[in-house]
N, C-alpha and C positions, 0 to 999 in steps of 0.2 A: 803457260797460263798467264791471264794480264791482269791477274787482280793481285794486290798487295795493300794493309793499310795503313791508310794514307792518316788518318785518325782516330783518336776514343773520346769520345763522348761524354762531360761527365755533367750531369744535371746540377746546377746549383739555384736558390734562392735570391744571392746578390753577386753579380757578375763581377763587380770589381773587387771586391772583396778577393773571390776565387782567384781574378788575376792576379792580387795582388801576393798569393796563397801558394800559388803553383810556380810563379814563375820566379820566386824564392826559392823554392821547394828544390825544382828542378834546372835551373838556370835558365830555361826559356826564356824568350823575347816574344811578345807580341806581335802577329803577325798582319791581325786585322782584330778590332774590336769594334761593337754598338752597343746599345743597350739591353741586347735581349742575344747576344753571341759573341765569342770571341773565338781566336787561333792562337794558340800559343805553339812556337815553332823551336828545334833546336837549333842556336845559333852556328852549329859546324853543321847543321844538318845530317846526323847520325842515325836519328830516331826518328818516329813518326811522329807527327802532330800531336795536341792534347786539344780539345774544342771546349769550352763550355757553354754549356744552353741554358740559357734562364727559364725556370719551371716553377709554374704559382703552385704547384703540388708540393705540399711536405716529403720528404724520405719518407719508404714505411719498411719495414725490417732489414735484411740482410740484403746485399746488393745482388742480383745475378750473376753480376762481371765484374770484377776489380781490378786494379791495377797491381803488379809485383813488381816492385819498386829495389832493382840490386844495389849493395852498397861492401865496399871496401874494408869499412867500417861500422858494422851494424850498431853500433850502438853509439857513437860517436853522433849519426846522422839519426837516429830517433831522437835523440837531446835535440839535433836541430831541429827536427821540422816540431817537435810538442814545445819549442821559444817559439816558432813559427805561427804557435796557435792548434795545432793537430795534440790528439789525443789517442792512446793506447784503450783498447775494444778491451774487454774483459774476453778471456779466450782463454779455453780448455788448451794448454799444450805439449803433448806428448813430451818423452825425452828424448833428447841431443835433435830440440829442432832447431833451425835454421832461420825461423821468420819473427815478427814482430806485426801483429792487428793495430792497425795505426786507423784513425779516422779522421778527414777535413773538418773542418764550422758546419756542414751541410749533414754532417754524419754520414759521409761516402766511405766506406771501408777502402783499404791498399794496404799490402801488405808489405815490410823492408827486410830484405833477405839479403842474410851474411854471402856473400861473392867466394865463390871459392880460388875463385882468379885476383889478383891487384894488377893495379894499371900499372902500366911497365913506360 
């Protein structure tokens, strides 16, 4: 098969803001940005792309697609990204889960989930 992706998409309001939101967030680099798009790239090239598109549309409810965002440290790395500006979804959650409903300035849902692996 030749397909693989290459990018996710994530709608925002003000573009720089976003870059300046994510590529915090996630250590990314900028890989191309204007005013109305950007590429945010992983600098070892690990992972896939993140793009953001500028959208004069408000968010409106729940997203259809989110990001799940793994971390080593779950709680350690929700502190950072809600210094970051992101904020915790109010969310029903079951017991002994695993995630954390984190939201950007845009109110884009992602969700950060305890890793059951550590980086070695």
């Amino acid at each position: 098969m030749g397909l693989y992706v290459g990018s996710t998409v994530i709608n925002t309001a003000d573009v720089e803001r976003a870059i300046a939101f994510w590529t915090a967030a996630l250590g990314y680099i900028v890989r191309s940005s204007d005013a109305t798009f950007a590429v945010l790239t992983d600098p070892a090239r690990r992972w896939s792309n993140v793009s953001l598109q500028l959208s004069e549309e408000p968010k409106r409810g729940l997203n259809r697609l989110h990001l799940d965002l793994y971390a080593t440290d779950r709680e350690a790395e929700v502190a950072r990204l809600e210094a970051l500006g992101a904020t915790r979804v109010p969310w029903e959650y079951k017991e002994g889960h695993d995630h954390i409903v984190m939201a950007d300035f845009d109110g884009n849902e992602f969700c950060v989930i305890q890793s059951p692996y550590t980086q070695g």
